[in-house]
BAVEX-195503 format. One line per 3 residues: their letters; for each residue z, x, y of N, C-alpha, C, O. Coordinates in Angstrom, 3 decimals. Last residue first. Layout:
<atoms>
a	Z,X,Y,Z,X,Y,Z,X,Y,Z,X,Y ~ ...
</atoms>
This chain:
<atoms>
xxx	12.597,17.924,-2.969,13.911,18.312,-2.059,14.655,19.374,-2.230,15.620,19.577,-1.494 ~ 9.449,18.803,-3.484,10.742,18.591,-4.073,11.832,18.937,-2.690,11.835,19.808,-1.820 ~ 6.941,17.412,-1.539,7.704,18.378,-1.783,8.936,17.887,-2.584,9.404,16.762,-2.413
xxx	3.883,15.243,-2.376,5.154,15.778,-2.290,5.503,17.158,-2.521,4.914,17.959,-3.247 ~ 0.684,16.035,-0.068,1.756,16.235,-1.833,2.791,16.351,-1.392,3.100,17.077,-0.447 ~ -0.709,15.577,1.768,-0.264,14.243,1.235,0.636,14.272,-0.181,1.068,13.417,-0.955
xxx	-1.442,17.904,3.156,-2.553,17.249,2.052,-2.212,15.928,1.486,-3.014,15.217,0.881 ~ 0.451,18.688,4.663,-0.246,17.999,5.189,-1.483,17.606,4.448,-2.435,17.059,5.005 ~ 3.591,17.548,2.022,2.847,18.300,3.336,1.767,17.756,3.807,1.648,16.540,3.656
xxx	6.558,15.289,2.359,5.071,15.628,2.021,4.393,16.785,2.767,4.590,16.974,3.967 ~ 8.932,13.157,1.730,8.702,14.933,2.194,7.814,15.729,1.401,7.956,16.443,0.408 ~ 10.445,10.206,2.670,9.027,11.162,2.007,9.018,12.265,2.460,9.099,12.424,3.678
xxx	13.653,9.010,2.325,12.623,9.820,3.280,11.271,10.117,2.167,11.388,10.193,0.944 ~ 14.591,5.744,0.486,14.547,7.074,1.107,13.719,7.999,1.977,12.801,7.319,2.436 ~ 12.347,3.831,-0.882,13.783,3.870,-0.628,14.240,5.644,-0.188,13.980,6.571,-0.955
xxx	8.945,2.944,0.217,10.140,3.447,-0.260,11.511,3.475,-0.006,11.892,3.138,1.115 ~ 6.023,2.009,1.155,7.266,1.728,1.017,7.977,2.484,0.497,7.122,3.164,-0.071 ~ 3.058,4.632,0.686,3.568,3.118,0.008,5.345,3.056,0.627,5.950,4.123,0.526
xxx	0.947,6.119,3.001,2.731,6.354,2.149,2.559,4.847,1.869,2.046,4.027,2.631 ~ -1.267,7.096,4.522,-1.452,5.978,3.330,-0.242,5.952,2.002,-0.335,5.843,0.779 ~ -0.636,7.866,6.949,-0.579,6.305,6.675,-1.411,5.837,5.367,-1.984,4.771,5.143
xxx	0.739,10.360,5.929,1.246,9.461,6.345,1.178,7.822,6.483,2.012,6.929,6.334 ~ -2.555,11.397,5.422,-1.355,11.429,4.350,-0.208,10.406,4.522,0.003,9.616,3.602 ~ -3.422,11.577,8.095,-4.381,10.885,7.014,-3.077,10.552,5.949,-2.734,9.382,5.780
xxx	-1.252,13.124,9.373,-1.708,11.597,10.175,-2.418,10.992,8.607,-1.905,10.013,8.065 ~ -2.121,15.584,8.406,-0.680,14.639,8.035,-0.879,13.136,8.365,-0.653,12.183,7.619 ~ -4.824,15.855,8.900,-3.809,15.644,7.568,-3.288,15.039,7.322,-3.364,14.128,6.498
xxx	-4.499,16.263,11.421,-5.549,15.053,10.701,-4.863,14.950,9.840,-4.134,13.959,9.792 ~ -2.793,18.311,11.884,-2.371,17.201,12.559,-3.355,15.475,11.382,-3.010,14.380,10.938 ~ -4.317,20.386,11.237,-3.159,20.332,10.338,-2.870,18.516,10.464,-2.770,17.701,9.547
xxx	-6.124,20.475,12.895,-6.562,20.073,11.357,-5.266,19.884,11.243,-5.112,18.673,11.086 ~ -5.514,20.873,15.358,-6.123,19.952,14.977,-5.581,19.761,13.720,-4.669,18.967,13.488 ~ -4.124,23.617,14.653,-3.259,22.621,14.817,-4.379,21.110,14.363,-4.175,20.422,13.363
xxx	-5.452,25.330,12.102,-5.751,24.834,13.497,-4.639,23.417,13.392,-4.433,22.587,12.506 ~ -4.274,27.181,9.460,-4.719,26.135,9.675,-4.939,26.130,11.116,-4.519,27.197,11.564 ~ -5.297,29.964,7.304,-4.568,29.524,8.424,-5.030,28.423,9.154,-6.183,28.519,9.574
xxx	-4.319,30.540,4.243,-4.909,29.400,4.901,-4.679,29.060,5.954,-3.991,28.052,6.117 ~ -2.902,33.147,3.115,-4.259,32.660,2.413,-5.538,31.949,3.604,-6.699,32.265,3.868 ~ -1.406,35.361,5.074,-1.477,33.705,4.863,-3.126,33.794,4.558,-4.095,34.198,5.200
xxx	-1.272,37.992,6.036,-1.387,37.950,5.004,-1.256,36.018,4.310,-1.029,35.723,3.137 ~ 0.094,37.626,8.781,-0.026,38.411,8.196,-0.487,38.221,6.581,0.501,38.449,5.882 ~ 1.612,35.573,10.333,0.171,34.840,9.792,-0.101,36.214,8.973,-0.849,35.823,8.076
xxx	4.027,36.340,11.480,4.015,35.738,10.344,2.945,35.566,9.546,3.042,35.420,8.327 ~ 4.088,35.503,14.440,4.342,36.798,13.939,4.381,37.037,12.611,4.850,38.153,12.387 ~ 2.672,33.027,14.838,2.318,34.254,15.024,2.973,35.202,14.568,2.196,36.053,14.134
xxx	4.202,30.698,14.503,3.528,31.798,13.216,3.152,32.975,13.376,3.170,33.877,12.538 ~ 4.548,30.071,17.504,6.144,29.781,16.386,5.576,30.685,15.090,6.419,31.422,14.577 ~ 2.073,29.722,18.395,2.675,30.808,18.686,4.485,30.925,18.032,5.318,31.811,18.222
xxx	-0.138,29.528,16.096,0.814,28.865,17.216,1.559,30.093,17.814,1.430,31.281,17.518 ~ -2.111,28.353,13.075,-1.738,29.404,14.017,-1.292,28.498,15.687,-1.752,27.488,16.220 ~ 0.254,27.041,10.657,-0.327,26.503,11.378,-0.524,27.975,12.978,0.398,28.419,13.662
xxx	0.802,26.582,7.469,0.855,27.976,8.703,-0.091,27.260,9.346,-1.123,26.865,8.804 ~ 1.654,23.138,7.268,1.280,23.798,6.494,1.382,25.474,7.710,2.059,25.365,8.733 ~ 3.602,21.010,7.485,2.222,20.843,8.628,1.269,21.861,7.558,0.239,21.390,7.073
xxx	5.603,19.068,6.250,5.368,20.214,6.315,3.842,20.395,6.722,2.979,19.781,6.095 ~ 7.628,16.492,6.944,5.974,16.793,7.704,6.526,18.305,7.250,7.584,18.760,7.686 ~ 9.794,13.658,6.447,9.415,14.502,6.557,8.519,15.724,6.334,8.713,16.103,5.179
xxx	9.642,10.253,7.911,8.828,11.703,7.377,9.145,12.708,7.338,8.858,13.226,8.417 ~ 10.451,6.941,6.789,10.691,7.910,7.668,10.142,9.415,6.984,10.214,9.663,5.780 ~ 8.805,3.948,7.031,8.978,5.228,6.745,9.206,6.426,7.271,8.443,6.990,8.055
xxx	9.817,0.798,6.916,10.032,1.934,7.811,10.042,3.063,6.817,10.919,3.232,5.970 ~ 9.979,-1.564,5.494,8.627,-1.271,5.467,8.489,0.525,6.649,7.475,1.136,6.987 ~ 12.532,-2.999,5.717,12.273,-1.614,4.306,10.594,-1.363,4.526,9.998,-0.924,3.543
xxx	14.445,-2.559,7.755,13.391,-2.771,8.226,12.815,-1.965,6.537,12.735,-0.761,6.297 ~ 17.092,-2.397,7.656,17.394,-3.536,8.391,15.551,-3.974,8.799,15.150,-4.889,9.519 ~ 17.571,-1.084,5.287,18.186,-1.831,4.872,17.952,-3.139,6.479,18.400,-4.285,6.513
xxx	16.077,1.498,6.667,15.097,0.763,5.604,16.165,-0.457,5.550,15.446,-1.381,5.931 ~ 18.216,2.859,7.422,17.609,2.017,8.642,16.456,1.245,7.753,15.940,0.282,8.320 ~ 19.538,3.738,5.381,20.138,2.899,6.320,19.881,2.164,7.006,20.494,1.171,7.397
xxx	17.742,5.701,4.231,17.915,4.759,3.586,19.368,3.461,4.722,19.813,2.408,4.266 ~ 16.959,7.403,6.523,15.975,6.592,6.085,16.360,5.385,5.127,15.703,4.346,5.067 ~ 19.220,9.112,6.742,19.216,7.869,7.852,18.163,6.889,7.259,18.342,5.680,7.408
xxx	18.771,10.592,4.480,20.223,9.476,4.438,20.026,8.518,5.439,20.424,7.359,5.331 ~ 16.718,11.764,5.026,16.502,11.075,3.883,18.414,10.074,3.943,18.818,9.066,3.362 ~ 17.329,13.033,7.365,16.046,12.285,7.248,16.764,10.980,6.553,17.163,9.894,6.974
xxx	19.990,14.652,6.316,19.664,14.191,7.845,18.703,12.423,7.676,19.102,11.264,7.789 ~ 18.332,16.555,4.608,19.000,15.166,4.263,19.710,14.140,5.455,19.858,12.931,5.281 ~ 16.376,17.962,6.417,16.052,16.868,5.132,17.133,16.128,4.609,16.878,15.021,4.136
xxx	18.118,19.260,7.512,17.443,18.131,8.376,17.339,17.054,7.526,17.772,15.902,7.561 ~ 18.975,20.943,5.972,20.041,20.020,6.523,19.155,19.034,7.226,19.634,17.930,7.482 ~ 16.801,22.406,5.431,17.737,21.727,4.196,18.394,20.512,5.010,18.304,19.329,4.682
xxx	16.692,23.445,8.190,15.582,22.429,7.949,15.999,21.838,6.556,15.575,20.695,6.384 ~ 18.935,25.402,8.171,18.800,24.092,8.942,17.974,23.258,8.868,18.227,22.176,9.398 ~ 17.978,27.298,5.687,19.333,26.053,5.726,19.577,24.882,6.687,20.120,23.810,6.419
xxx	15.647,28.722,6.776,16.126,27.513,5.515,16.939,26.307,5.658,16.791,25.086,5.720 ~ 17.104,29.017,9.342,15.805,28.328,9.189,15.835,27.893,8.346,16.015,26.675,8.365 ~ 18.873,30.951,8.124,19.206,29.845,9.099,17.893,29.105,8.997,18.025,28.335,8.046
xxx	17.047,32.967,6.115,18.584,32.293,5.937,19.122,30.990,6.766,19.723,30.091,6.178 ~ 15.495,34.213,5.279,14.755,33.484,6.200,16.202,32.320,6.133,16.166,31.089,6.114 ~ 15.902,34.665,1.626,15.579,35.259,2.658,15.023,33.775,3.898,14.428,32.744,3.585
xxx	13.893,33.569,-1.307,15.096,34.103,-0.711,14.822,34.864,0.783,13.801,35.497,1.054 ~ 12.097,32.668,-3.102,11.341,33.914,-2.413,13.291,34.315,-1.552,13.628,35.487,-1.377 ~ 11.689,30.086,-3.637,11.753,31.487,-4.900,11.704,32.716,-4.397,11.356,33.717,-5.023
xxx	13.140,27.062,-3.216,13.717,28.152,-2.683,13.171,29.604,-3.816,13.953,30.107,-4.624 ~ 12.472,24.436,-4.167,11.220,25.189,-4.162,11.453,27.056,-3.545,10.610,27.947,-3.436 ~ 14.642,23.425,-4.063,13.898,23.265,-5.299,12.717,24.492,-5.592,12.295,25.113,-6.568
xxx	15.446,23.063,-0.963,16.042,24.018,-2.088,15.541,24.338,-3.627,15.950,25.298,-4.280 ~ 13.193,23.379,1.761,13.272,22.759,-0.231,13.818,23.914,-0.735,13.383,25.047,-0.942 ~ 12.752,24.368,3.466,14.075,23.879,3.832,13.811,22.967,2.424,14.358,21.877,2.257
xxx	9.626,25.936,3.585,11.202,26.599,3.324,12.468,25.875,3.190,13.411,26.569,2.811 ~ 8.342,23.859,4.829,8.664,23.947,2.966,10.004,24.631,2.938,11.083,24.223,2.506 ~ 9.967,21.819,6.846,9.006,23.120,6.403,9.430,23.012,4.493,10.151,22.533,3.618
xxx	9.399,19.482,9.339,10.473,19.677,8.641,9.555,21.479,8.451,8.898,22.116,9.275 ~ 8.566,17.180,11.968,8.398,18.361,11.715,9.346,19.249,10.586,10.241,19.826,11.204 ~ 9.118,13.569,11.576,9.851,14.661,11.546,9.406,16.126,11.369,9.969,16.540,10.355
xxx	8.458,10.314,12.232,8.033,11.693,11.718,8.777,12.778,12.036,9.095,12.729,13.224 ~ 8.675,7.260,11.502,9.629,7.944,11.955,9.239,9.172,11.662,9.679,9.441,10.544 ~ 6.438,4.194,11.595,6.669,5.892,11.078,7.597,6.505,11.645,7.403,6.306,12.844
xxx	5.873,0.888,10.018,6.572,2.002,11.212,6.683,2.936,10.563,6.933,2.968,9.358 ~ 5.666,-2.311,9.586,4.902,-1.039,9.160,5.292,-0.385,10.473,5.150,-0.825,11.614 ~ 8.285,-4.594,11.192,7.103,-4.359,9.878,6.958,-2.712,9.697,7.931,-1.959,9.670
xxx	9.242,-3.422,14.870,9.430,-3.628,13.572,8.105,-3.827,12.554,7.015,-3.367,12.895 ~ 9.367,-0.295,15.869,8.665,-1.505,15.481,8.991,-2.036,14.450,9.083,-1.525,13.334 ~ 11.917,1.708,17.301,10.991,1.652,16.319,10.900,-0.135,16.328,11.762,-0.969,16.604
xxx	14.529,2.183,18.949,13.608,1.860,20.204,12.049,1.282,19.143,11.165,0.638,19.707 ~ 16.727,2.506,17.776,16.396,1.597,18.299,14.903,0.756,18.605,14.429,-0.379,18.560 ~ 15.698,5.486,17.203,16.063,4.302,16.125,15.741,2.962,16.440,14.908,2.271,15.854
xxx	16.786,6.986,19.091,15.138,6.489,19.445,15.171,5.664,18.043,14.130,5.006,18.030 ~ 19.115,7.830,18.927,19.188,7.410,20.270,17.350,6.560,20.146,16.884,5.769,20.965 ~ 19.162,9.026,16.267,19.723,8.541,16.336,19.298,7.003,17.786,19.238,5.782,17.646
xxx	17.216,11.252,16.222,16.869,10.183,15.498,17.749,8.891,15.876,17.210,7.785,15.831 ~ 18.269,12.714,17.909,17.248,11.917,18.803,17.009,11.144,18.146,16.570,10.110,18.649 ~ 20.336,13.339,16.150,20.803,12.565,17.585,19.180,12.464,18.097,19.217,11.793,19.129
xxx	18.563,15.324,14.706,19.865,14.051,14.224,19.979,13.108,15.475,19.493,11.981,15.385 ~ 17.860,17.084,16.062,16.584,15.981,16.326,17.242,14.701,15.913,16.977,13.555,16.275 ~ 20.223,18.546,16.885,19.530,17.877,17.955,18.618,16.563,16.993,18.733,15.360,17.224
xxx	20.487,19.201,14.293,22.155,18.779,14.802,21.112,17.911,15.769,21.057,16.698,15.571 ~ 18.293,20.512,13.257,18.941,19.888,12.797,19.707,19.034,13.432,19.564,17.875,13.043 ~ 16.847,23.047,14.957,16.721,22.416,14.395,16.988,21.272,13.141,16.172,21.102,12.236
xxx	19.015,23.250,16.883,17.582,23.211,17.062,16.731,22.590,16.319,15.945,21.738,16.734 ~ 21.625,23.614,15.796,21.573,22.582,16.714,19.944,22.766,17.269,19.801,22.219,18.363 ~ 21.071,25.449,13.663,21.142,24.159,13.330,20.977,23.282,14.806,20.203,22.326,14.841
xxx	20.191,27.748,15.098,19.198,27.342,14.390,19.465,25.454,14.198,18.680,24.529,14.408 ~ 22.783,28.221,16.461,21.766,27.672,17.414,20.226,27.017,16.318,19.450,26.127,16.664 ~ 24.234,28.844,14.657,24.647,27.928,14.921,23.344,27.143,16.151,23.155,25.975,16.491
xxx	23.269,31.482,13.514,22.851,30.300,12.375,23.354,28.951,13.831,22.541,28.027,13.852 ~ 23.575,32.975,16.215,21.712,32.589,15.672,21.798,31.395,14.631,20.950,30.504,14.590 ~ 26.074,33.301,15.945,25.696,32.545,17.100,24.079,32.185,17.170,23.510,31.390,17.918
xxx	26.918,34.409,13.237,27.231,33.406,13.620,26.288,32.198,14.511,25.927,31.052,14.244 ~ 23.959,35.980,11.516,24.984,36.395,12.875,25.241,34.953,13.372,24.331,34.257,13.822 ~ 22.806,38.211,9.110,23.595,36.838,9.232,24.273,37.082,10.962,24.864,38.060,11.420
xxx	21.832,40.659,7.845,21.597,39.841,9.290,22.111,38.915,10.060,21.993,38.746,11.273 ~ 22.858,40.915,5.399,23.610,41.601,6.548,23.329,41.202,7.310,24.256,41.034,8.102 ~ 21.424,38.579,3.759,22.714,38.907,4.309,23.377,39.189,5.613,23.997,38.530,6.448
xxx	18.039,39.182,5.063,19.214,39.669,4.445,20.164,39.194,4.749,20.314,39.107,5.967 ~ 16.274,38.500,7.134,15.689,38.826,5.758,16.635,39.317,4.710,16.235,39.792,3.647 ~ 16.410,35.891,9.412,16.993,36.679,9.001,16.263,37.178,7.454,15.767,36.329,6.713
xxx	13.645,35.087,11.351,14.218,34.932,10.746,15.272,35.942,10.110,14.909,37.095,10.344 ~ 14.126,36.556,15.179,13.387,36.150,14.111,14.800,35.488,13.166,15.983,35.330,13.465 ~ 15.540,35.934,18.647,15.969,36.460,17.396,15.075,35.697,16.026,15.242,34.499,15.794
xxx	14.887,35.760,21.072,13.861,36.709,20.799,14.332,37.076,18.766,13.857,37.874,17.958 ~ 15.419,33.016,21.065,16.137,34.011,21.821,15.959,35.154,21.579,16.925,35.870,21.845 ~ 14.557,32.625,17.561,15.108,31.807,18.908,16.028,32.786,19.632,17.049,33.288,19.163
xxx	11.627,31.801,15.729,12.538,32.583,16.706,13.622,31.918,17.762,13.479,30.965,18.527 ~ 11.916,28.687,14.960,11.723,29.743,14.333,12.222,30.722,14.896,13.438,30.796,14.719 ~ 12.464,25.114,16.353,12.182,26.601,16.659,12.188,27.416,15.113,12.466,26.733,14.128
xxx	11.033,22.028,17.543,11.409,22.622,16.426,11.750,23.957,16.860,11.291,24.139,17.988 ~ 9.356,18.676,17.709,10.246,20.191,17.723,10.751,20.990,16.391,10.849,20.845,15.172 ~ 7.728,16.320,16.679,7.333,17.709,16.789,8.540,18.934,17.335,8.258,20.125,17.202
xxx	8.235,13.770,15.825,9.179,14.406,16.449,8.792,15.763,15.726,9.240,16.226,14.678 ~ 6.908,11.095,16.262,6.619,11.823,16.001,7.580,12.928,16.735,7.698,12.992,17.959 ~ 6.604,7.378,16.050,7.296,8.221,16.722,7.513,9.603,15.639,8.052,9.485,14.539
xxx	5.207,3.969,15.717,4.783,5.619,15.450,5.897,6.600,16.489,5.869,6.401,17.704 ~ 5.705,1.739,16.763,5.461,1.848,15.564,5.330,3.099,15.229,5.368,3.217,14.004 ~ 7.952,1.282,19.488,6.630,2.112,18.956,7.254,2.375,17.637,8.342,2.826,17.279
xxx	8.578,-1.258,21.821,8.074,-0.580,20.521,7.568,0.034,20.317,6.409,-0.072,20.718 ~ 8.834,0.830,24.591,8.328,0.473,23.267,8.204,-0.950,23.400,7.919,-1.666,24.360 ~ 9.046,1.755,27.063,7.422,1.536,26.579,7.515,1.081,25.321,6.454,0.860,24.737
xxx	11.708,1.290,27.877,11.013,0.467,28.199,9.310,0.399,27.857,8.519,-0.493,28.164 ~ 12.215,3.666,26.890,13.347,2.706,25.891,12.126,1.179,26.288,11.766,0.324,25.479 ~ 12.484,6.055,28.509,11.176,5.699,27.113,11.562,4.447,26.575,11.002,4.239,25.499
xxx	15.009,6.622,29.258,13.983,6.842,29.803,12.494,6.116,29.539,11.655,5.760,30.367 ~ 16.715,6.313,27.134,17.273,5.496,27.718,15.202,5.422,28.673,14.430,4.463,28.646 ~ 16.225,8.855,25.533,15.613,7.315,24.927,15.892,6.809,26.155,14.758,6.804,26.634
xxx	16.865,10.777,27.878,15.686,10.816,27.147,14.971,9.171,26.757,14.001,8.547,27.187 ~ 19.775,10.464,27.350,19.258,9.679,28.971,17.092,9.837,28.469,16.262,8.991,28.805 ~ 19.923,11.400,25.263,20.518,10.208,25.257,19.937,9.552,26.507,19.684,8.355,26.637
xxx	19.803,14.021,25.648,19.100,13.052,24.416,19.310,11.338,24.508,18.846,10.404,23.853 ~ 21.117,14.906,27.282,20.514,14.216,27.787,19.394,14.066,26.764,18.206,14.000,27.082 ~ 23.903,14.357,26.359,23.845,13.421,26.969,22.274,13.219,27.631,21.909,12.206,28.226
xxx	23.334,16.671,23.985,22.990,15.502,23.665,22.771,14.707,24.765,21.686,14.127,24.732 ~ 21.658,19.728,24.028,22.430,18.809,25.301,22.690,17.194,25.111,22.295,16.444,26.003 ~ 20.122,20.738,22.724,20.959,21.354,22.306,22.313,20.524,23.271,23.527,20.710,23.186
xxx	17.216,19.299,22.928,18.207,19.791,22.082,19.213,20.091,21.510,19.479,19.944,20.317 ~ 17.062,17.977,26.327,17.358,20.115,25.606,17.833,19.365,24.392,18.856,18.710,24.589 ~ 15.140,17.582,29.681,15.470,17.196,28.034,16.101,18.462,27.178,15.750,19.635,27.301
xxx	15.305,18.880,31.637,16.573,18.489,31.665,16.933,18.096,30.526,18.072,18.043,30.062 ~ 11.787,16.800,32.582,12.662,18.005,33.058,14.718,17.266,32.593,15.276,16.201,32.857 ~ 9.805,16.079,30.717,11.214,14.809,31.185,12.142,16.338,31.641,13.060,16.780,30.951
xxx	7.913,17.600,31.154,7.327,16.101,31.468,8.735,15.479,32.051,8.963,14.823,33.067 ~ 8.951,19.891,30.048,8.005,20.459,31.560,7.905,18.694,31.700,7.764,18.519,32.910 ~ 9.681,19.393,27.444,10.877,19.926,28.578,10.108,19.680,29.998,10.743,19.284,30.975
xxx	8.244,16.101,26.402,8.517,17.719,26.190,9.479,17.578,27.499,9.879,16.649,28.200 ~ 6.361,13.567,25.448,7.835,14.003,25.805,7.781,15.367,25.410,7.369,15.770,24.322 ~ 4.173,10.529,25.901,4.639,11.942,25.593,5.491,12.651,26.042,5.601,12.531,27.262
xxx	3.310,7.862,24.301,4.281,8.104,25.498,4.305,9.848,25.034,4.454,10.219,23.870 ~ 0.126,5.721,24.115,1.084,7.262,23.547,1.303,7.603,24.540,0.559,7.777,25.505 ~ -1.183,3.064,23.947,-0.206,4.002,24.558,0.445,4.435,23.683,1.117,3.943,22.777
xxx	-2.468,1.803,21.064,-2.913,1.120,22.827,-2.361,2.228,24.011,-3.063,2.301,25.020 ~ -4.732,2.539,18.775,-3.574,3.226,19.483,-4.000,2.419,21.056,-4.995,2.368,21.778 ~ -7.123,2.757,17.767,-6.286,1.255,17.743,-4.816,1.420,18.667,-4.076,0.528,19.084
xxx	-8.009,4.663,18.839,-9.074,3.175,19.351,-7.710,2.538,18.915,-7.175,1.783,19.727 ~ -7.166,7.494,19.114,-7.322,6.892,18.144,-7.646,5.121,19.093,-7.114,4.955,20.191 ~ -7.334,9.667,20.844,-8.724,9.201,20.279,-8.651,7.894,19.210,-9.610,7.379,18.635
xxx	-4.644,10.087,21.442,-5.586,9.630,22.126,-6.794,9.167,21.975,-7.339,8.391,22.760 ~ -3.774,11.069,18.798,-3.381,9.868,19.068,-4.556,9.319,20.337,-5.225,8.298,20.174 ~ -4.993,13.609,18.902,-5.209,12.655,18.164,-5.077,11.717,18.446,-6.101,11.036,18.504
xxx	-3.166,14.173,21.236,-4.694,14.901,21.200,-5.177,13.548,20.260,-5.670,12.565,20.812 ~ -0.567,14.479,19.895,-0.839,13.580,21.165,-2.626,13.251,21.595,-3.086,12.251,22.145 ~ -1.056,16.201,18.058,-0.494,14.917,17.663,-0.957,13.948,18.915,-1.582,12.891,18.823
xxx	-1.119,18.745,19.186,-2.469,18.246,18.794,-2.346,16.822,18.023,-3.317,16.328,17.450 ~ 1.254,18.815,20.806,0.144,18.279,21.653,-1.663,18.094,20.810,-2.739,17.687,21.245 ~ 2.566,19.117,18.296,2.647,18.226,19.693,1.757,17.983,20.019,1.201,16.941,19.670
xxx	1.457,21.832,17.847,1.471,20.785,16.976,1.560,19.592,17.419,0.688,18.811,17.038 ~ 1.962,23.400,19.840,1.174,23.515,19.438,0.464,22.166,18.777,-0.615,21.635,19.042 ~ 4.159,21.834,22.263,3.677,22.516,21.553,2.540,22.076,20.736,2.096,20.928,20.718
xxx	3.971,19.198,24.216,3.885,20.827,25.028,3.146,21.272,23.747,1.916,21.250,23.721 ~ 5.598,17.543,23.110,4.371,17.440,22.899,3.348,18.493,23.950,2.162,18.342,24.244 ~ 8.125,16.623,22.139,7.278,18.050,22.066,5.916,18.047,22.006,5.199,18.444,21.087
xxx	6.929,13.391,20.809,8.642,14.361,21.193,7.787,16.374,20.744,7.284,16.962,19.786 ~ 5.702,10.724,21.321,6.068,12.564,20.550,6.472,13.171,21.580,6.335,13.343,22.792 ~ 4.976,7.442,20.273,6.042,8.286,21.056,5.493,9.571,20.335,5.000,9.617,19.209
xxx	2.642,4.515,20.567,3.437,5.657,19.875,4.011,6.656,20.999,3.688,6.716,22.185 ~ 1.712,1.111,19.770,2.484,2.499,21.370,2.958,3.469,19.966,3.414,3.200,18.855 ~ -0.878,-0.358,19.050,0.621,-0.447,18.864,0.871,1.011,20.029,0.136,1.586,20.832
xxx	-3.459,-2.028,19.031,-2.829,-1.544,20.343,-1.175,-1.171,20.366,-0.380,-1.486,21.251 ~ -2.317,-4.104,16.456,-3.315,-3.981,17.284,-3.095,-3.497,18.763,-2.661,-4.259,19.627 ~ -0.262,-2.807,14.511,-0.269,-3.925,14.960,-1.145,-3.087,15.830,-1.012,-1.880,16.032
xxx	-0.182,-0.761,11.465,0.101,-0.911,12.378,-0.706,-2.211,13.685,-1.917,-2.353,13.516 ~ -0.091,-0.592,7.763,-1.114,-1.319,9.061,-0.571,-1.455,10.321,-0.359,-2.659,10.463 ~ -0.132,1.713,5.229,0.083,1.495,6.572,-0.748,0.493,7.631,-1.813,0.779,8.177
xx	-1.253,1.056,2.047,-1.109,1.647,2.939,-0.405,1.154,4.202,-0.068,-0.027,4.127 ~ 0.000,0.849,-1.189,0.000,0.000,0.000,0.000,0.884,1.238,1.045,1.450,1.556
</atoms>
């Protein structure tokens, strides 16, 4: 059962500065059935942060009047942060990098899921989430890349616990979580070294978009990449 969104439905993205963002927003614009796509980054809603709930909170309050939106796409995210890469050891471990990984990527998008919940369509709806393979403990064979793992682990159940809460008041709501695939950006760049498949944001974006609306219902999150295959949790 695929996805039918309502004629001229509104969609939301969150980061839509970046790479991936803005080739979500890019899309969305071409799309004919799409009536308004609201777009959100730091440079549009000056003051938005991540890491600042009250103004995650003044964010939805901001956007609260374009919905419904059947589609809300939550492109953030970091990898480096504060010139600090992934960790490749143990010894790297440094309190004040794991704690900023989670509130970047975890602790924050929790609370935007939270504050923009509201604001979703009802029937057929997407809740999207930028997640990564790395944050599948199933699929963990390579070790290493320590905060990033573990905060995108934590997202995924983040996802997959709010998905089964908010399905109980809408079960046609799917909530996503999006491994895009190496996407060149400037979050891979230092990384693309030796990647089989380096994708173009475009493309990555078609993908997921193609994969996403043809998810059947479910009880819990989906955590697919951008060909439409599950990931193990």
């Amino acid at each position: 059962m695929s996805i039918h969104f309502p004629e001229n439905f509104s969609a939301l993205v969150i980061g839509a500065h970046g790479a991936l963002g803005g080739a979500f927003l890019a899309h969305l614009e071409k799309d004919t059935r799409c009536g308004a796509v609201v777009a959100v980054s730091r440079s549009t809603h000056g003051g938005f942060d991540l890491q600042d709930p009250p103004s995650i909170e003044r964010l939805a309050a901001e956007v609260s009047d374009r919905g419904p939106f059947h589609l809300i796409v939550d492109a953030t995210g970091a990898l480096t942060i504060a010139g600090v890469g992934p960790e490749k050891s143990l010894a790297r471990l440094a309190p004040e990098a794991l704690h900023r990984s989670f509130a970047i990527n975890a602790i924050g998008p929790a609370l935007l899921l939270r504050s923009l919940a509201p604001l979703l369509g009802s029937g057929d709806a997407i809740y999207a989430k930028l997640s990564a393979r790395v944050g599948s403990i199933s699929d963990n064979r390579k070790g290493g890349w320590y905060g990033y793992r573990a905060s995108k682990a934590a997202l995924n159940m983040l996802l997959q616990t709010a998905a089964i809460e908010l399905q109980r008041r809408n079960p046609k709501l799917r909530v996503v979580a999006l491994q895009p695939g190496t996407v060149r950006s400037g979050l891979s760049e230092p990384f693309q070294a030796g990647v089989p498949q380096l994708l173009e944001p475009a493309e990555s974006v078609a993908g997921m978009m193609r994969a996403m609306m043809a998810l059947a219902p479910s009880t819990g999150a989906h955590f697919i990449d951008y060909k439409g295959e599950e990931i193990g949790w």
